[in-house]
PADREN-848476 format. One record per residue (C-alpha): x, y, z. Coordinates in nm, 2 decimals. Layout:
R, east, north, up
R, X, Y, Z
...
This chain:
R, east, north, up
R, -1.54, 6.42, 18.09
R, -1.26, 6.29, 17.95
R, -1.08, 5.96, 18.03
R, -0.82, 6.01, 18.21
R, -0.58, 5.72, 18.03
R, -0.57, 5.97, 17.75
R, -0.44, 6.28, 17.94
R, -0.16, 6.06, 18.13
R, 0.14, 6.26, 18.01
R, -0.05, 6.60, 18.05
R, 0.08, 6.81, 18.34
R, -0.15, 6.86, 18.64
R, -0.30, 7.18, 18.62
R, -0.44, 7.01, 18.26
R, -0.65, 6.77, 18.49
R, -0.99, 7.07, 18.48
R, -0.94, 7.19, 18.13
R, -1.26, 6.98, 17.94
R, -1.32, 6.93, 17.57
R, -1.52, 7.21, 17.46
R, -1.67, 7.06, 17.18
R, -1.63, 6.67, 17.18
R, -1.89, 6.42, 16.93
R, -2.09, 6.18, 17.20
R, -2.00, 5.83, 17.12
R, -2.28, 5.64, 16.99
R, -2.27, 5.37, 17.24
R, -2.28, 5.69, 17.51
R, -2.56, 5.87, 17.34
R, -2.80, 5.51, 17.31
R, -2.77, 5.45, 17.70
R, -2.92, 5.77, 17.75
R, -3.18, 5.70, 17.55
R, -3.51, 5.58, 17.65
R, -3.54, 5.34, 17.41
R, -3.42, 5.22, 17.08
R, -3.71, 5.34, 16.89
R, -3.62, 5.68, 17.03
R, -3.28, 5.66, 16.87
R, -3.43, 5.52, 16.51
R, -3.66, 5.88, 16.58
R, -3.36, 6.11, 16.63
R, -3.15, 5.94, 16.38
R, -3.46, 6.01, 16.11
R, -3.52, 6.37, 16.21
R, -3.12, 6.41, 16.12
R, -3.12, 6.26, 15.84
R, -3.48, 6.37, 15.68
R, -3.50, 6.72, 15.74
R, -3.92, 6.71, 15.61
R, -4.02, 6.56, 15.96
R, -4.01, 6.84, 16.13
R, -4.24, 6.76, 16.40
R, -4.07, 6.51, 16.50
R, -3.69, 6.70, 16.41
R, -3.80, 7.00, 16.66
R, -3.94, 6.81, 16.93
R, -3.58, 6.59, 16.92
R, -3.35, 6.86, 16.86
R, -3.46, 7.01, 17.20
R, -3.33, 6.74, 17.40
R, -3.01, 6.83, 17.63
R, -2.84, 6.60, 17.35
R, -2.94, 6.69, 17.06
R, -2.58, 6.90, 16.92
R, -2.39, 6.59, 17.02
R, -2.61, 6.34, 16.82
R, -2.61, 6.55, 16.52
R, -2.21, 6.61, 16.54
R, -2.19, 6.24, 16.52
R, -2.43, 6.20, 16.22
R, -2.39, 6.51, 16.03
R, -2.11, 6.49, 15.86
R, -1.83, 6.25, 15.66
R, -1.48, 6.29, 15.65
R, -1.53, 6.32, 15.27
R, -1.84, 6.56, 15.30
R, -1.86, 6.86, 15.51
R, -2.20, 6.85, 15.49
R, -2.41, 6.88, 15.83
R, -2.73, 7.11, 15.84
R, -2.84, 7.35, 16.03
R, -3.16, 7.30, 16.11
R, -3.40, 7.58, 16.20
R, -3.69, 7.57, 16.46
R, -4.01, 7.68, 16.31
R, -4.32, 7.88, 16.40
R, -4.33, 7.96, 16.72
R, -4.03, 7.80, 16.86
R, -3.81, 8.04, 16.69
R, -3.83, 8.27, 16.95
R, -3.84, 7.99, 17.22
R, -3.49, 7.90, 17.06
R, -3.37, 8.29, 17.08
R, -3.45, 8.29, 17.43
R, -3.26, 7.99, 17.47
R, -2.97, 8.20, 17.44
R, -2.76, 7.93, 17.25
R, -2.41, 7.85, 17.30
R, -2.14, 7.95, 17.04
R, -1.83, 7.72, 17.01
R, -1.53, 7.87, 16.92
R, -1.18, 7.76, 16.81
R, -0.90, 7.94, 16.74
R, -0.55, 7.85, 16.57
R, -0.23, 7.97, 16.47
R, -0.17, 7.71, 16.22
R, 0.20, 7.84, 16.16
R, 0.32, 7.97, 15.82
R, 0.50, 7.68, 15.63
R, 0.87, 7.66, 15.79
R, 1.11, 7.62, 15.44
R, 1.42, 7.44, 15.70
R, 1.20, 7.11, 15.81
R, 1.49, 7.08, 16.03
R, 1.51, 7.42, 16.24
R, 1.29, 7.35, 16.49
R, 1.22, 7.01, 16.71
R, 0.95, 6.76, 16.63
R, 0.76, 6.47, 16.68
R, 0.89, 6.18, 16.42
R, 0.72, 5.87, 16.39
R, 1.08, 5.73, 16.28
R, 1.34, 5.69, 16.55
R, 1.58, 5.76, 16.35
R, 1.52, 6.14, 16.35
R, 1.63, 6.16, 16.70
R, 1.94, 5.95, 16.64
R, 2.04, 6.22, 16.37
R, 1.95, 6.47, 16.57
R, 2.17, 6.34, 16.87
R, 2.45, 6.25, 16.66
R, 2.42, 6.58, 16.50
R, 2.49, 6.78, 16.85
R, 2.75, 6.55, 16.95
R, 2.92, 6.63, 16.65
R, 2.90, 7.01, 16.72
R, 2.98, 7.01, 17.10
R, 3.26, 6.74, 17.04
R, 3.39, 6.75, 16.66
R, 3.71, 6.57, 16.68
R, 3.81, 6.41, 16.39
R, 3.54, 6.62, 16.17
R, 3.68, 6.95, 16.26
R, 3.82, 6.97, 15.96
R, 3.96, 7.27, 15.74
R, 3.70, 7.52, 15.55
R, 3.92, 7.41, 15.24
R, 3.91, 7.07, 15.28
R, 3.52, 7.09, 15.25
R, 3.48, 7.39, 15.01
R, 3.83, 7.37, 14.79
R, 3.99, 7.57, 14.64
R, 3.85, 7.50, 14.27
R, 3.52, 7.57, 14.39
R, 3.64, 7.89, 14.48
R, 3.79, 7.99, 14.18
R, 3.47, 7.89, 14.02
R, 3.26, 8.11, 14.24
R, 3.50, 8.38, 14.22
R, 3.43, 8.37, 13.80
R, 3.06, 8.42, 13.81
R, 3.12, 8.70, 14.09
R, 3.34, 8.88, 13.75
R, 3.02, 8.76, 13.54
R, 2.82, 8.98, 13.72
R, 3.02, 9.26, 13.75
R, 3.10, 9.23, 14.13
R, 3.41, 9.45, 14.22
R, 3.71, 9.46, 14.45
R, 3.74, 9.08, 14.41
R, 4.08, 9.12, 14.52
R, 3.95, 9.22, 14.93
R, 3.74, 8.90, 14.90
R, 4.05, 8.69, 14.76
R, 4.28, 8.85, 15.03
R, 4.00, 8.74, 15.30
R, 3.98, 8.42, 15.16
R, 4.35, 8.34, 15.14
R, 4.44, 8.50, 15.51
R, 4.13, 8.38, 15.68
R, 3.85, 8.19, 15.62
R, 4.00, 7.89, 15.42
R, 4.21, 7.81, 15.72
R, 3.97, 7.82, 15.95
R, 3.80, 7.49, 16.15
R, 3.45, 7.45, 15.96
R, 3.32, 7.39, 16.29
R, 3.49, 7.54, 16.63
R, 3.62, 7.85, 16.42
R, 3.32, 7.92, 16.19
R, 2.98, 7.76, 16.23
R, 3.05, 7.85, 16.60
R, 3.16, 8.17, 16.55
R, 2.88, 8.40, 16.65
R, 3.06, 8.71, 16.48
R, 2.90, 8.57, 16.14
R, 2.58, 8.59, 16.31
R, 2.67, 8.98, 16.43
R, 2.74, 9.07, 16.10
R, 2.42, 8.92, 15.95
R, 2.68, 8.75, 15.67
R, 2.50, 8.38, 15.72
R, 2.11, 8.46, 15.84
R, 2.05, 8.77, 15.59
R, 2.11, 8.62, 15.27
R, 1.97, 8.26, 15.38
R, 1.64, 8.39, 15.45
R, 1.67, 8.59, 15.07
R, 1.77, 8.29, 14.92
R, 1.61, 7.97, 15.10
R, 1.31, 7.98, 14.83
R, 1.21, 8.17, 14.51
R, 0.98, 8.13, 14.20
R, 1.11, 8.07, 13.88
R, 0.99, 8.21, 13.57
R, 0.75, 7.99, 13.50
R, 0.62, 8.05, 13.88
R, 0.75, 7.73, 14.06
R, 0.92, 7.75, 14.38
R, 1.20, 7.55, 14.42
R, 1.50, 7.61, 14.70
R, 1.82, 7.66, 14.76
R, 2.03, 7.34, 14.79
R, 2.09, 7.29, 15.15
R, 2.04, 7.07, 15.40
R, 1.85, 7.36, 15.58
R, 1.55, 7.41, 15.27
R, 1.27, 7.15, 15.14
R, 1.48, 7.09, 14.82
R, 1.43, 6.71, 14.71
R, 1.70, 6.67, 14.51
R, 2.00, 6.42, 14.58
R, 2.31, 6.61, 14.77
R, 2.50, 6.28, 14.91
R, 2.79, 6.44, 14.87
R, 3.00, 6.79, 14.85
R, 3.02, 6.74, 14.48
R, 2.66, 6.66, 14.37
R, 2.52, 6.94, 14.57
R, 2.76, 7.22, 14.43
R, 2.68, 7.14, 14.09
R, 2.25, 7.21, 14.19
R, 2.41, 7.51, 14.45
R, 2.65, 7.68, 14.17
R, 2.33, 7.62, 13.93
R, 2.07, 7.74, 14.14
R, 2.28, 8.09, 14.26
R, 2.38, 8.21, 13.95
R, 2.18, 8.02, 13.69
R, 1.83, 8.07, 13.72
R, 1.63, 8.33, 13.63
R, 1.33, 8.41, 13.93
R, 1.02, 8.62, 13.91
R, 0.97, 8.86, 14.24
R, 0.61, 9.05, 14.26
R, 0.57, 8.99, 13.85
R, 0.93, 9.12, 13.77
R, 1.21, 8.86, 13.62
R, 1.56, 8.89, 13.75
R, 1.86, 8.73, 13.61
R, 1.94, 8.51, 13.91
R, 1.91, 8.44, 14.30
R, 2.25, 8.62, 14.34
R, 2.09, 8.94, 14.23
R, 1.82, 8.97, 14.52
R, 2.16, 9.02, 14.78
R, 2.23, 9.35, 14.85
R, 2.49, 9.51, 15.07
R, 2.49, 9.49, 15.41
R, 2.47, 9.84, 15.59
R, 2.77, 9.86, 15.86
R, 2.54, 10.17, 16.02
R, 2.30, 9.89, 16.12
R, 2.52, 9.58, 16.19
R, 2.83, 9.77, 16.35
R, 3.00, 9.39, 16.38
R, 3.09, 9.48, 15.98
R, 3.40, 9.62, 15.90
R, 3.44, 9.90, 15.62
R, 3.64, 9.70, 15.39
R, 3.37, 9.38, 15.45
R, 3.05, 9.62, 15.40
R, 3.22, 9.69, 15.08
R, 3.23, 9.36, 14.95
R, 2.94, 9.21, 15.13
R, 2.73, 9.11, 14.88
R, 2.99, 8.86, 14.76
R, 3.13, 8.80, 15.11
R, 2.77, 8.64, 15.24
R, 2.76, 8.46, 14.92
R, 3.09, 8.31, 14.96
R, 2.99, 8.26, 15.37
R, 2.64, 8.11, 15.28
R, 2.82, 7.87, 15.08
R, 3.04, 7.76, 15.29
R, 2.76, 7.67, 15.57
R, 2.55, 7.48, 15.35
R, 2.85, 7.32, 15.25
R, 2.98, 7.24, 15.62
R, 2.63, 7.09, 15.72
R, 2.63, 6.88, 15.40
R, 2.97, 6.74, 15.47
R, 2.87, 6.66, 15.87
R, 2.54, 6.48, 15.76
R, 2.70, 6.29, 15.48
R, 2.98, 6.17, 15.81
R, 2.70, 6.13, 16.07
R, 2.41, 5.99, 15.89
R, 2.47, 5.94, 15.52
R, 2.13, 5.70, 15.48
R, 1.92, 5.88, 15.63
R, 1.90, 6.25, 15.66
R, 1.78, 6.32, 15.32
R, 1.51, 6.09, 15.35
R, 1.41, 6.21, 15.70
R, 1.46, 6.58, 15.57
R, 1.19, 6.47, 15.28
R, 0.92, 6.36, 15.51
R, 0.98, 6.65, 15.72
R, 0.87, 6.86, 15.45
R, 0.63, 6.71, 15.29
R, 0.42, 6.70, 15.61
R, 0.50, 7.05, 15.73
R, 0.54, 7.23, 15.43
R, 0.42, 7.04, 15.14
R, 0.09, 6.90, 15.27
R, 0.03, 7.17, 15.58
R, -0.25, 7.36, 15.41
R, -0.48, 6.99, 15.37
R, -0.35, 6.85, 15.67
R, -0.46, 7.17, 15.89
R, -0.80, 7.18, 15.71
R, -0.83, 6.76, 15.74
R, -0.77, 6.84, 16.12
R, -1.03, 7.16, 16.16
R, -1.27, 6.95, 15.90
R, -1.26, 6.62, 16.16
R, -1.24, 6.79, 16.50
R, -1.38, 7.11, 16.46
R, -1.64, 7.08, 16.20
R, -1.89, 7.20, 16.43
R, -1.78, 7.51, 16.57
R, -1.95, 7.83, 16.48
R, -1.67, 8.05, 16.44
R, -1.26, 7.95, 16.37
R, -1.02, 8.22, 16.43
R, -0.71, 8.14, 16.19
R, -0.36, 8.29, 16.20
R, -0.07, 8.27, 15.92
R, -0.26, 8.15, 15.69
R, -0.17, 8.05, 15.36
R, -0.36, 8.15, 15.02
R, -0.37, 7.78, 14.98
R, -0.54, 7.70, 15.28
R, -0.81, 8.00, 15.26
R, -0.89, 7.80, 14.88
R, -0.89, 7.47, 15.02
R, -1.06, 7.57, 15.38
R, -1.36, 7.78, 15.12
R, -1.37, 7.42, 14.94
R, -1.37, 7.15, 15.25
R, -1.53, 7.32, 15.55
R, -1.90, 7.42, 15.57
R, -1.78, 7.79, 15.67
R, -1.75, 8.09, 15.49
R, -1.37, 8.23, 15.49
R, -1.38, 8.59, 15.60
R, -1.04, 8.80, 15.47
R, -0.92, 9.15, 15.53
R, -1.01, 9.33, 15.19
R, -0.65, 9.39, 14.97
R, -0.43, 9.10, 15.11
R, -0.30, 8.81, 14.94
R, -0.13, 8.49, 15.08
R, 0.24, 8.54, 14.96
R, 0.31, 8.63, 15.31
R, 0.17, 8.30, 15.42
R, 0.03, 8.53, 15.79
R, -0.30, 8.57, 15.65
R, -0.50, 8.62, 15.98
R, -0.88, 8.46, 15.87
R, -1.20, 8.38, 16.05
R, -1.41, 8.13, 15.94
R, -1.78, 8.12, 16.00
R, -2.06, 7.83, 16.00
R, -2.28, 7.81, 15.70
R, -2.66, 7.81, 15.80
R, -2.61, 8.00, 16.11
R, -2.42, 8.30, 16.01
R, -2.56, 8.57, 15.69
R, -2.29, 8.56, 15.47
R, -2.41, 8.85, 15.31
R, -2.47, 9.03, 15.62
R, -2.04, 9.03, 15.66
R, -1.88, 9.39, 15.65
R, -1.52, 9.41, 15.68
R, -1.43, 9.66, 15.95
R, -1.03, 9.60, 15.98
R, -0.91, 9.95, 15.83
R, -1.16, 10.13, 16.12
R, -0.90, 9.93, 16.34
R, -0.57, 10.00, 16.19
R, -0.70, 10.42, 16.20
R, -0.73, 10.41, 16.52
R, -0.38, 10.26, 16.57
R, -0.12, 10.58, 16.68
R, 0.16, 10.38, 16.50
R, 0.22, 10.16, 16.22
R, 0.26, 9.87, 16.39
R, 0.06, 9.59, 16.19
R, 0.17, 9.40, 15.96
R, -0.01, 9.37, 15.62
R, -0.30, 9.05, 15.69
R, -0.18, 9.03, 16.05
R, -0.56, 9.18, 16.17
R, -0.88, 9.02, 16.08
R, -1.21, 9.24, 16.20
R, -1.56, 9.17, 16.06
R, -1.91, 9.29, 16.17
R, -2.15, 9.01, 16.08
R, -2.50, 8.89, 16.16
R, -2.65, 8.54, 16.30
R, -3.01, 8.45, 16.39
R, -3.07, 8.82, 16.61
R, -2.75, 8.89, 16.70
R, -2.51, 9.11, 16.58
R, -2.14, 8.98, 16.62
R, -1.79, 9.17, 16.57
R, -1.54, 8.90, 16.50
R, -1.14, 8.97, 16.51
R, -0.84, 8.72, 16.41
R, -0.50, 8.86, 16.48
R, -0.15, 8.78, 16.47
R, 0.10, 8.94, 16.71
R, 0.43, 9.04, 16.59
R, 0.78, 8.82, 16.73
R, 0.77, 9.05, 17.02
R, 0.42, 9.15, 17.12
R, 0.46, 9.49, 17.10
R, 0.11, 9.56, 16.84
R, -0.08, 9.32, 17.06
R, -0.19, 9.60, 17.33
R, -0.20, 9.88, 17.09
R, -0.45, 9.62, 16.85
R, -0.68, 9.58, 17.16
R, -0.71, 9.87, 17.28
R, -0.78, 10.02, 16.91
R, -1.05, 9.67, 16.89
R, -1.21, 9.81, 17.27
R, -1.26, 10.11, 17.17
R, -1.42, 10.06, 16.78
R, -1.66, 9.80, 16.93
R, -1.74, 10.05, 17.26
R, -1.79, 10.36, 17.04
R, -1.92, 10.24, 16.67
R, -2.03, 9.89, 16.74
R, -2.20, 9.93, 17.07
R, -2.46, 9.67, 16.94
R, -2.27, 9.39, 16.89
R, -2.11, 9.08, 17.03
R, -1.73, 9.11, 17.02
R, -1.55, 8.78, 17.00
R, -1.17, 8.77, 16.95
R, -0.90, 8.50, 16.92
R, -0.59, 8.57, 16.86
R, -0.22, 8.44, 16.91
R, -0.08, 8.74, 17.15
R, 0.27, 8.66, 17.12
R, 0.37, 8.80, 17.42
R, 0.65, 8.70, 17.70
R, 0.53, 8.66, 18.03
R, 0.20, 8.47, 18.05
R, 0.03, 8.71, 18.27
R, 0.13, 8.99, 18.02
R, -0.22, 9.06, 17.82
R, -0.41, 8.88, 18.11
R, -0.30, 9.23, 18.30
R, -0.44, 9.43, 18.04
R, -0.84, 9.32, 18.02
R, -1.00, 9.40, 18.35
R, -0.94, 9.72, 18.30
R, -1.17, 9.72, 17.98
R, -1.44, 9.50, 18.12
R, -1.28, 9.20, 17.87
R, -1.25, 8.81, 18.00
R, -1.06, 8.53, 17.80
R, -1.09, 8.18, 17.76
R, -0.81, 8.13, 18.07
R, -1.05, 8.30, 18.29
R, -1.01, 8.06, 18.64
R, -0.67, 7.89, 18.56
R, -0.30, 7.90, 18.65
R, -0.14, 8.09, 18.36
R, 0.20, 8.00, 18.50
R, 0.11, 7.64, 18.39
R, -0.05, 7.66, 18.09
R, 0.13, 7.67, 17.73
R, 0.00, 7.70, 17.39
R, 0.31, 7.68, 17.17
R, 0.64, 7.50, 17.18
R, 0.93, 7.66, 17.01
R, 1.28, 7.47, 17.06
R, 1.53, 7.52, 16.79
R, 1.77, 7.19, 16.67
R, 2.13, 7.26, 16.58
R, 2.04, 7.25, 16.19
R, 2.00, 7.62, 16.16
R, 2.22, 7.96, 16.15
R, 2.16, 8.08, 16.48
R, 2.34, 7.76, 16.69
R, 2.37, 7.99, 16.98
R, 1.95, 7.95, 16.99
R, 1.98, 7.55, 16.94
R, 1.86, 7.31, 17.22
R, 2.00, 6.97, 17.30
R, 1.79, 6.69, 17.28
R, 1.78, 6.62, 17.69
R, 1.67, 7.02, 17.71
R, 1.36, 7.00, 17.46
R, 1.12, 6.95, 17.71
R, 1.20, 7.24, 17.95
R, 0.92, 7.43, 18.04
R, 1.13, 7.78, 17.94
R, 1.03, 7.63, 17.54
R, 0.67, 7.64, 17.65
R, 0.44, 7.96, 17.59
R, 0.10, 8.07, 17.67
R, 0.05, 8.25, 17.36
R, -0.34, 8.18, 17.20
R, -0.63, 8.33, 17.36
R, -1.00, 8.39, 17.33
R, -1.13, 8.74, 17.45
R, -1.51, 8.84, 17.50
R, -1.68, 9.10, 17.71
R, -1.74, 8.95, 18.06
R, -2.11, 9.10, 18.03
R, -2.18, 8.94, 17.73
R, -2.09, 8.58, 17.76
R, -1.99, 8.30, 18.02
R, -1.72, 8.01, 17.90
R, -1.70, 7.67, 17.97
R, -1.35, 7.52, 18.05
R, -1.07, 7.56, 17.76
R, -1.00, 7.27, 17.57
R, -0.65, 7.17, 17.41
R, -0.57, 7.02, 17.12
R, -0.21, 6.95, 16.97
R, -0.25, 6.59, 16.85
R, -0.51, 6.67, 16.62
R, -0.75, 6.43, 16.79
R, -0.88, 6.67, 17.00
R, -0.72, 6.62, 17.33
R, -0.34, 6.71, 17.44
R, 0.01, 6.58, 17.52
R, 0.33, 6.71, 17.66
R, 0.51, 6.67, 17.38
R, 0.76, 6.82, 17.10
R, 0.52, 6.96, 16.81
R, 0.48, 7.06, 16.52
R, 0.42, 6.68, 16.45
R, 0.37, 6.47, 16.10
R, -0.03, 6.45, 16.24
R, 0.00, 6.79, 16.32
R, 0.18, 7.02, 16.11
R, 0.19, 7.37, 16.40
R, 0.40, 7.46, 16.70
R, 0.08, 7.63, 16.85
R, -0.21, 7.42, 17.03
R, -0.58, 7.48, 16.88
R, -0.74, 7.65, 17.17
R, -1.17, 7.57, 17.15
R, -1.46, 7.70, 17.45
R, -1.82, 7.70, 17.45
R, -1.92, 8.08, 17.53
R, -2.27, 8.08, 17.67
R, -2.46, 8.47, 17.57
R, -2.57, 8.68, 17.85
R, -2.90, 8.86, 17.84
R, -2.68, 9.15, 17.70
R, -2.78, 9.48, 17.74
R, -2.74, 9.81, 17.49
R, -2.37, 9.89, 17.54
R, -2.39, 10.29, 17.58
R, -2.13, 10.46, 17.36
R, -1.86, 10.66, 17.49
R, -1.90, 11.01, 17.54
């Protein structure tokens, strides 16, 4: 058990849910023994693998996984062994039935706005900006000042001139808009809080097309906001129109291998058949009208931040993404390296190509990908397997037998993760999935993922972790009895558990989403979204464990954090194999 000083601010229900997998202390592990020469025995049969006698007779104490967790590896050097039994006790061990511990996580693809959603700061002064922030938008007073007085006139002109660069026409509806409307309007009661911009797509569509890009040379750098992981200086409305101006217009980008002659040329117009908020006369200038509206609300958020907290925004904004963009991909495989270096299979969701390289490097797993998918998406959906017990080249990947059996198209590209695979007897199908923002592919996915392992793959052991993404936390719970399936959850109160926290600040487009700082902890921001499915006839599961500290136990707290860089919980169980017999095949 755990102690329960460390799960003080965990809700109730939290009280039964165990650490799956969780090193022995030492001083725990040498009162158990029966004396010290014992421990000097174990500790040698670790260390030497030659001893055998003496390794096998050890490593078939009760104790034995715990002791060798503590010993086996460094934080520098992934490096503990899998030792064998020998001779006869091979098939002792295989009648053992030994446990597999599993872990899954949705690590969360790199967020370019370090501000758009809430999180754990070590620095106070991130919820004093934060605060002062929404008091500035629910009460703006003396701030509410004029679009013109932040974005002038001059700037507009020189906007306006590169729009005639680049051969933009009917300037003159934009001018007429400009002149009759927007530069007269209150920067924040008339247009940040106007939800019409958000109707018409003019502020969110071209901020997500423009909030990062490569350069020719292939470096990323962003757009000059408050809202990206730009590091430059922006203190004021004139330093960061200069990088804005530059950045928009200036810069020639590289998109799948192809140059283009600037950021301005990847907007494109805006279909009024889709967003019906759009007038005719606005669809037909909308490629400069959401320039000339995404400038103005990077400029407005600029001009608040420089009022509310000129010292130190930009520097809380730089550790904010350093820690969840910059260093995500080490800091999520520095967490699975410490915590769950001993689990036999890790299920992995958006996933970066830089984490697949660096968890290939660090961990002592093999990285399983679907065949024909890169990382640009940063939704990779992996699973990662532990050296020495699983035959690496015994690993066929079986994802396309899933996605044919899918009626529609509803998968993203790396989303779904299915491999066959083979460890000591046992024949295993594996599956890592990511559910889309609604959760509509999940039950299509597992009933395609039922039936491949019912009919083709009636053999094997069918594991699955995956982050469902669906509302309503008894939603895929309803849908496994039916095909003989059991999760992780099996025995607890879904109403009170939650995986994932997702509250958004006031430093985004969509403010009619934001959440005040006395709100951030209401349960409605809480989700029960990560699960671990098996086949109730092939395997029993200890309690769920729940980690969102990175330390292997959890909080009720805002996260992602700078220790731990996802808004979704690692989710880890020890499943325990049934004598499993032949699944027959469907007829």
């Amino acid at each position: 058990g755990r102690p329960n000083n460390v799960l003080r601010n965990v809700p109730k229900s939290y009280k039964n849910i165990q650490t799956s997998f969780h090193p022995q202390p030492i001083s725990m592990i040498r009162a158990n023994l029966c004396a010290e020469s014992e421990l000097k025995m174990m500790l040698k049969a670790v260390i030497s693998p030659r001893n055998c006698k003496n390794r096998n007779r050890i490593m078939g104490r009760r104790y034995s996984k715990e002791v060798c967790s503590a010993f086996g590896r460094t934080s520098s050097a992934p490096t503990s062994r899998q030792i064998e039994p020998i001779g006869d006790e091979k098939n002792e061990s295989a009648n053992r039935r030994p446990e597999i511990q599993v872990a899954t996580w949705n690590i969360a693809a790199p967020n370019n706005n370090p501000f758009e959603f809430w999180s754990t700061h070590e620095n106070k002064d991130y919820d004093v900006l934060m605060s002062a922030v929404q008091k500035c938008l629910d009460r703006p007073d003396g701030l509410d000042v004029s679009l013109e007085e932040v974005f002038t006139q001059s700037m507009y002109d020189e906007m306006r001139a590169e729009f005639c660069l680049q051969g933009v026409e009917n300037l003159e509806e934009l001018d007429l808009l400009w002149e009759s409307d927007l530069k007269k309007r209150k920067a924040i009661s008339e247009f940040l809080k106007d939800r019409s911009f958000g109707e018409k797509r003019l502020i969110s569509m071209p901020d997500r097309m423009t909030t990062s890009i490569k350069t020719e040379s292939g470096i990323e750098i962003f757009r000059p906001s408050p809202i990206t992981g730009i590091m430059d200086d922006m203190s004021d409305i004139p330093a960061w129109w200069a990088l804005w101006k530059k950045y928009m217009f200036n810069t020639i980008i590289c998109v799948r291998g192809h140059l283009m002659p600037n950021v301005f040329s990847l907007l494109h117009k805006i279909p009024r058949a889709k967003y019906p908020a759009l007038t005719e006369a606005e669809e037909a200038i909308s490629r400069a009208l959401q320039t000339l509206c995404l400038a103005l609300f990077d400029a407005v958020f600029t001009y608040l931040l420089s009022k509310v907290a000129p010292e130190t925004w930009q520097p809380l904004k730089r550790s904010l993404h350093k820690a969840l963009f910059e260093n995500k991909a080490s800091s999520c495989v520095s967490i699975l390296q410490a915590q769950y270096g001993v689990a036999d299979v890790i299920f992995v969701q958006e996933a970066s190509e830089s984490f697949a390289a660096r968890a290939g490097v660090c961990l002592n797993h093999h990285v399983l990908r679907p065949s024909g998918v890169d990382g640009r998406r940063c939704q990779m959906s992996l699973i990662l397997v532990r050296k020495g017990l699983f035959d690496h080249s015994s690993a066929s990947d079986v994802t396309n037998e899933v996605l044919r059996n899918l009626q529609l198209k509803c998968v993203e590209k790396g989303d779904l993760c299915v491999f066959t695979i083979k460890a000591q007897q046992r024949r295993y199908l594996l599956a890592s999935f990511h559910g889309d923002s609604n959760g509509l592919s999940t039950a299509p996915v597992l009933s395609a993922l039922d039936g491949l392992a019912k009919e083709q793959y009636p053999d094997h052991t069918l594991i699955f972790g995956l982050d469902a993404n669906m509302s309503g936390e008894g939603a895929l719970d309803s849908l496994l009895s039916g095909k003989g399936l059991s999760s992780c959850w099996e025995g607890h109160d879904l109403r009170s558990l939650w995986t994932t926290f997702n509250a958004r600040t006031h430093l985004q487009p969509q403010l009619h989403k934001a959440v005040g700082l006395t709100d951030v902890l209401d349960r409605r921001h809480m989700r029960l979204k990560d699960w671990i499915l098996f086949y109730e006839d092939q395997f029993t599961a200890s309690p769920a464990h729940l980690d969102n500290t990175g330390a292997r136990h959890f909080a009720k707290r805002v996260f992602p954090a700078q220790d731990f860089p996802s808004d979704h919980a690692a989710v880890a169980v020890r499943l325990t194999p049934r004598s499993i017999p032949r699944r027959p095949t469907w007829p």
